[in-house]
Steps between C-alpha positions, in 0.01 A plus 500: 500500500591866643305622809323738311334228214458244822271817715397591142314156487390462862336780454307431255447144599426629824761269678705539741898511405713263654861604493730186576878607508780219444783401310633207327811404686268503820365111582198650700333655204605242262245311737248779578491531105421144464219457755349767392432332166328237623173473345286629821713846568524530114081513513495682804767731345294622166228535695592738755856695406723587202843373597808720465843329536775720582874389453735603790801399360795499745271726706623801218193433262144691562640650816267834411175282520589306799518859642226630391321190645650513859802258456309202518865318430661615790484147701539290156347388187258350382272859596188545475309847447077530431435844360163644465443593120254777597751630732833433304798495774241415813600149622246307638744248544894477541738216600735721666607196783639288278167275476546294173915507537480168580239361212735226453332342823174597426215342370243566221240548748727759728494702117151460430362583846715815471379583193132420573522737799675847354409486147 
């Protein structure tokens, strides 16, 4: 999904976008990806947001976006960015510090309470 389609629909779902940057080769959101289909964030996830995955690559993939978001991959992947549909590029919430590059340690709960609190 492109970031246009992905605002496109939280608009008119009236959601808010959740922007989660990563890559394959990276273990952290190889684990972020999986705890965040776990039945509870999945519910908590269509009810609240419109998720947007964005593949950094090497860190030479979707550079322009992560700019245009405040390089919230700065201190590491997996990064997290909540973006106000109404309001396209204001962030009401970015992971800038590195918060979820260590999701391999985290729990479900860590995710969810997260989640539950920004989206």
């Amino acid at each position: 999904m492109s970031w246009d389609s992905a605002l496109q629909n939280a608009q008119s779902q009236n959601k808010t976008l959740l922007v989660v940057f990563g890559a394959d080769w990276c273990p952290d959101c190889q684990a972020l990806r999986l705890l965040m289909k776990t039945q509870r964030i999945q519910d908590l996830l269509q009810e609240k947001s419109i998720l947007l995955s964005v593949d950094v690559g090497e860190f030479d993939k979707n550079l322009d976006l992560d700019s245009q978001l405040g390089n919230p991959t700065k201190q590491g992947i997996p990064a997290l960015v909540i973006v106000d549909p109404k309001q396209p590029w204001r962030i009401l919430v970015s992971t800038k510090g590195g918060e979820f590059s260590n999701a391999r340690n985290m729990e479900e709960g860590q995710v969810y309470e997260f989640l539950k609190k920004y989206l």
